[in-house]
N, C-alpha and C positions, 0 to 999 in steps of 0.2 A: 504493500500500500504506500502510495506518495505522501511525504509532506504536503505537497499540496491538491491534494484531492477536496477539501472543502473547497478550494478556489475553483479547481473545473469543476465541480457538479455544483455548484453555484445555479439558481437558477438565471440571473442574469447572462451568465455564460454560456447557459443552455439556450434559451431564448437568442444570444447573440447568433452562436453559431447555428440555429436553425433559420436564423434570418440570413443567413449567410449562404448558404447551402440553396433557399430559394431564390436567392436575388433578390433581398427586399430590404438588406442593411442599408438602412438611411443615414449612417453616422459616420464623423469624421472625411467625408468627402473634401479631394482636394481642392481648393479654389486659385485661379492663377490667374487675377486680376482683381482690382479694386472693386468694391461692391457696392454698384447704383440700383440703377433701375436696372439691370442688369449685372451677369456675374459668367464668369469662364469657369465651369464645375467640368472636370474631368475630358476638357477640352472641347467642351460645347457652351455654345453661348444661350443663358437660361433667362427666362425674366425672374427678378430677385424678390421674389414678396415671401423672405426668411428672414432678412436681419433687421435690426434693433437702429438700424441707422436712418433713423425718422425723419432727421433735420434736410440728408442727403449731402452732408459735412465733409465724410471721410476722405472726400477726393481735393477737398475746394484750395487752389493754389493757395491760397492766404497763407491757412491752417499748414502745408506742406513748407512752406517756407520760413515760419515762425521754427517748426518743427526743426530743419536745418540749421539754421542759426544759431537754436538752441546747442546744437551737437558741436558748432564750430567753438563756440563759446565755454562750454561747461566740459565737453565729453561725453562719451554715451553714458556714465553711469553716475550715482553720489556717493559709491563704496560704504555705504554705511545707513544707518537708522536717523530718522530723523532729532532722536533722542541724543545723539551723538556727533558726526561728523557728517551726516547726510542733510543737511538742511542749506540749500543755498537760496539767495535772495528771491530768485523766482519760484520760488514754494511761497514767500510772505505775498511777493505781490499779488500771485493769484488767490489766494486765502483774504486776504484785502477785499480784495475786487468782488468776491464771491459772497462775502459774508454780508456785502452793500444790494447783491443782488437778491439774496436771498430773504433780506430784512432782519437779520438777526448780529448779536452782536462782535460773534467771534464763530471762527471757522478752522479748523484743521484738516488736512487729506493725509488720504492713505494712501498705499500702493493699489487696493483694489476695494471694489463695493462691496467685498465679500467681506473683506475683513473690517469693514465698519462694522458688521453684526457682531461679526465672532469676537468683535475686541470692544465694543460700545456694551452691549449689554451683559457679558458677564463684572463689566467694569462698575457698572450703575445698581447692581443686586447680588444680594449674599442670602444665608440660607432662611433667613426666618422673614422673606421678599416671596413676591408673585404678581408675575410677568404676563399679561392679559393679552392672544394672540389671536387673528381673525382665522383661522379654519386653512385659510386657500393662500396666507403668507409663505414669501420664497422661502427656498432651502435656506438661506443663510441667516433666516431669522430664527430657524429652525436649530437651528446648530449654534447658532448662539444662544438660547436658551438651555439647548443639553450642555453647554460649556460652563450655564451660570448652575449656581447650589439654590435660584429659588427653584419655588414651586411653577408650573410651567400650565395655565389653566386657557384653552383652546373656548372660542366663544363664532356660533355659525356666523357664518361669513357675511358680511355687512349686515349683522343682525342687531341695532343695536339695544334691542329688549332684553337680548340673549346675554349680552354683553354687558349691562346693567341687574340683571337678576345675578353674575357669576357673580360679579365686585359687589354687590349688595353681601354672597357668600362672607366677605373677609371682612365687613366691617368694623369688627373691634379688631382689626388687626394690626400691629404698631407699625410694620414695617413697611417699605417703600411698595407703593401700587406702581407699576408701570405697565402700561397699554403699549404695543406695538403695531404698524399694521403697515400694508404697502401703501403706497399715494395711489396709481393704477396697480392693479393687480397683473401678473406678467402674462396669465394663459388666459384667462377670462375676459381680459379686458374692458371691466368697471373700475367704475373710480369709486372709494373708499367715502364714505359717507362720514367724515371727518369732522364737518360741523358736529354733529351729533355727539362722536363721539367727543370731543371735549367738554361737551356739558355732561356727560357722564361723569367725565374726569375730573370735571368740577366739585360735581357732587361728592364723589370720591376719595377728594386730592390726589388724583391720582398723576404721573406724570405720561406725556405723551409723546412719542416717537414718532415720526413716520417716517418710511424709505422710500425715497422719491425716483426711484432707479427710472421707471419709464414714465414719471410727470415730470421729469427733469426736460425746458424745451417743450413741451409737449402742451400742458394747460398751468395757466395761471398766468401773470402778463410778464409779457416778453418770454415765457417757460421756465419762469419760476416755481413751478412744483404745485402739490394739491391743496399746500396752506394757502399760498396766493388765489389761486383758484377759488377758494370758500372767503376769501377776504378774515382770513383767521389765524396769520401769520404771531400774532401777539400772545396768541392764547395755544401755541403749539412749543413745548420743551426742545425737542429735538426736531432738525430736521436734517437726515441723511440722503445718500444715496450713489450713485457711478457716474462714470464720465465715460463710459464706452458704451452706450446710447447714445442719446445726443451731439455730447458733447465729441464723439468724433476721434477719443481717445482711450485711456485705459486710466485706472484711480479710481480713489471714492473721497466721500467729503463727508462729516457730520459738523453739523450747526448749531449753535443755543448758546445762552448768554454765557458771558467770561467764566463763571466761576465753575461753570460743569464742563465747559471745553478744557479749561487748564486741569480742572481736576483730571481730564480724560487723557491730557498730556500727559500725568506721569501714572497715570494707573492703566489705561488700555493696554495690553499685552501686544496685539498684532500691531497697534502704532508704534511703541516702543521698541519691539523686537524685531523689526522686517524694516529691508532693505527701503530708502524713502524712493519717492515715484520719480523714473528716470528724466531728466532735463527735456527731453523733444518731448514727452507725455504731458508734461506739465506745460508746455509751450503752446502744445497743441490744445491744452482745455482751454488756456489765458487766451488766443485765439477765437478758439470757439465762443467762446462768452461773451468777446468783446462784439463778434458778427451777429449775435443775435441780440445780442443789448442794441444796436445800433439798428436791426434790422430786422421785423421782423414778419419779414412777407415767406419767409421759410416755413415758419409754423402755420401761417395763414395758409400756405398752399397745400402742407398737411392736411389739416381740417375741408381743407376741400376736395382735395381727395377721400379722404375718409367716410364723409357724410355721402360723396356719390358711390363707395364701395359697399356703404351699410345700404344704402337704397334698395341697388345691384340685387344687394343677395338676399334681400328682403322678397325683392321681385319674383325673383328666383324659388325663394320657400326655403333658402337653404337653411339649417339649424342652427342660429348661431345667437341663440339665447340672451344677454341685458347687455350685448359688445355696447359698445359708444366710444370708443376713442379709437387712434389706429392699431390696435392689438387686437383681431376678429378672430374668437374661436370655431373653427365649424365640423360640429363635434357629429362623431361617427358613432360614437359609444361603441366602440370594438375595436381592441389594439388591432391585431390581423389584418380587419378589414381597412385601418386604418393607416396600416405598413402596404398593403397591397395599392391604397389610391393615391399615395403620397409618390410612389413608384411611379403609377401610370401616370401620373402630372408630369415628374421631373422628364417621363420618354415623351410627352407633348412640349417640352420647353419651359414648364413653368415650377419653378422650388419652390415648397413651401414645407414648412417641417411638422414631422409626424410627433404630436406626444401624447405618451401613454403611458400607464403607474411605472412605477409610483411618480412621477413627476405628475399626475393627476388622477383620479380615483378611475377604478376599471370601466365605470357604466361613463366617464368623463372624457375618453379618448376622443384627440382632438385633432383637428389641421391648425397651427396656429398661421393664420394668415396676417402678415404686418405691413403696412403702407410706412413708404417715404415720402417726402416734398418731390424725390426724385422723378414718382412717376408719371408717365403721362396716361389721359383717361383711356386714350386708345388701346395702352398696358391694362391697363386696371379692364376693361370691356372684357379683353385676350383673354384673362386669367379667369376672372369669374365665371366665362362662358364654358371654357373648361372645365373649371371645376365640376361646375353646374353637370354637365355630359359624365363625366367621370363620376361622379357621387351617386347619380340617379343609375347610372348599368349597375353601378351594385347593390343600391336599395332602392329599393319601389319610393314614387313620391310621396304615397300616402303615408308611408312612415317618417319620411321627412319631415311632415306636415304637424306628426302630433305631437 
């Protein structure tokens, strides 16, 4: 018997390699070009309605030359933590800039969005704390919560009765409330009913987080995130999130007044211990921010693509449950059949990614379909109309319908 034999009978492993076996592994494909409205997957040129690059940023000369400069100037690396020897000026300026945009009073970044979770919330709760979480929050909020010693208490997903009967639970309870939730949720694509919940958290005292990973850019003015959006920027603790959405590059950021950021300075573990965010990365968010502070017909041209994709597929009967932003899930409820259509799109020219559990519950198997500013309607017509053909040969419309 192998050492690792629990690795291959894995069922992840089993599932991969029977996806393998039928030609329907959708993952890690290689890309060899920049990703617009368009993308070069395995040497075919695909329409891109896969990635997270909303704004249509990733390519724009600006953002590439800022990027440059940076590298002439600094080097590709900071050799260090930003707790230490990795901190150079263009870390402050754009933490500056960001914390003016965000309306709050102090800002630090990370190397990644991910490790805002994992190093923000085990930092803010200890063991006699509970951490109030909406159902359908990403992994990373996830895994910061197994990282922190509270109690870790799941409330349905923008439910927020659900989520005031749980914290009604702890009332006498001495220690730190803390509420977490996304701004847009990443596979469902609703936005977080946020007003709401801060008058929970009023009632409460509870504190509140939100991870603006895909509101970043996206809603609130200029894409300032979900607090902007609800005009409740004042009554929001924290507000985090990534820079590779939008913003066109890689990092993350958490926000809130001075005295919980610098707390965060010397108690976050992933900010303290991890390499700080390379010089062209950080160049390229300072970039990106300055382009949409100044301009913001990017997002404008999102939303209008967006509201004519949601029409589309309305028309269409497609299933794609309380979407509203450009994150459109069109759920097949069956991984299989779900690997099987994602396949038949990418051989028609069109990506769009397959996801299924755990990345979302088994009856929840989905297409996530994502819109950029990049696209044009006659892309968006192409892709829908496909889909549309492709979804219905494998299920009757009338099931689509109920």
């Amino acid at each position: 018997m192998s050492k690792y034999d629990f690795v291959k009978n894995s069922n992840l492993v089993i599932q991969a390699k029977l996806l393998r076996e039928t030609n329907m592994y959708p993952f890690f494909r290689p890309i060899s070009s920049p990703q617009s409205d368009t993308a070069i997957i395995e040497g075919k040129e695909v329409l891109m309605f896969g990635s997270n690059n909303y704004l249509g940023l990733n390519n724009h000369p600006y953002i590439k030359e800022a990027a440059k400069e940076a590298i002439n100037k600094y080097g590709t690396s900071c050799t260090g933590s930003r707790f230490m020897n990795g901190t150079i000026d263009l870390h402050l300026e754009l933490e500056n800039e960001l914390k003016d945009f965000l309306g709050k009073e102090a800002v630090i970044i990370f190397p990644t969005g991910f490790q805002v979770n994992t190093g923000v919330i085990p930092a803010l709760t200890s063991k006699d704390d509970q951490i109030f979480i909406d159902e359908l929050n990403h992994a990373s909020i996830i895994d910061g919560c197994r990282m922190s010693l509270a109690q870790r208490v799941k409330y349905k997903h923008n439910d927020i009765f659900d989520l005031g009967r749980k914290l009604n639970r702890f009332k006498n309870s001495s220690g730190v409330k803390l509420i977490v939730t996304d701004g847009i949720f990443s596979m469902d694509g609703d936005i977080a009913k946020l007003d709401k919940i801060t008058k929970e958290a009023t009632k409460h005292n509870a504190l509140t987080f939100v991870d603006c990973a895909h509101a970043l850019g996206v809603i609130g003015k200029n894409g300032a995130g979900t607090a902007s959006h609800y005009g409740i920027t004042d009554q929001i603790d924290l507000i985090g999130g990534t820079f590779s959405k939008s913003m066109a590059s890689v990092g993350g950021f958490i926000a809130g007044n001075k005295d919980i950021i610098d707390y965060l300075k010397h108690a976050s573990r992933s900010y303290m211990f991890s390499a700080s965010l390379p010089p062209a990365s950080t160049a390229s968010v300072l970039a990106s921010l300055r382009l949409i502070k100044a301009d913001d017909s990017f997002r404008q041209k999102l939303w209008e693509n967006t509201h004519y994709a949601l029409r589309l597929m309305r028309e269409y009967k497609l299933d794609i449950g309380m979407a509203e932003t450009p994150i459109i899930p069109i759920y097949i409820r069956d991984s299989i059949l779900t690997f099987r259509i994602a396949k038949k799109l990418l051989d028609r020219g069109v990506y769009v990614n397959p996801v299924v559990a755990p990345g979302v519950k088994e009856n929840d198997a989905l297409l996530r379909f994502s819109l950029t500013a990049a696209h044009s309607k006659e892309q968006i017509e192409h892709a829908i109309k496909h889909i549309h053909e492709v979804v219905k040969s494998y299920i009757p419309e009338e099931v689509i319908c109920q």
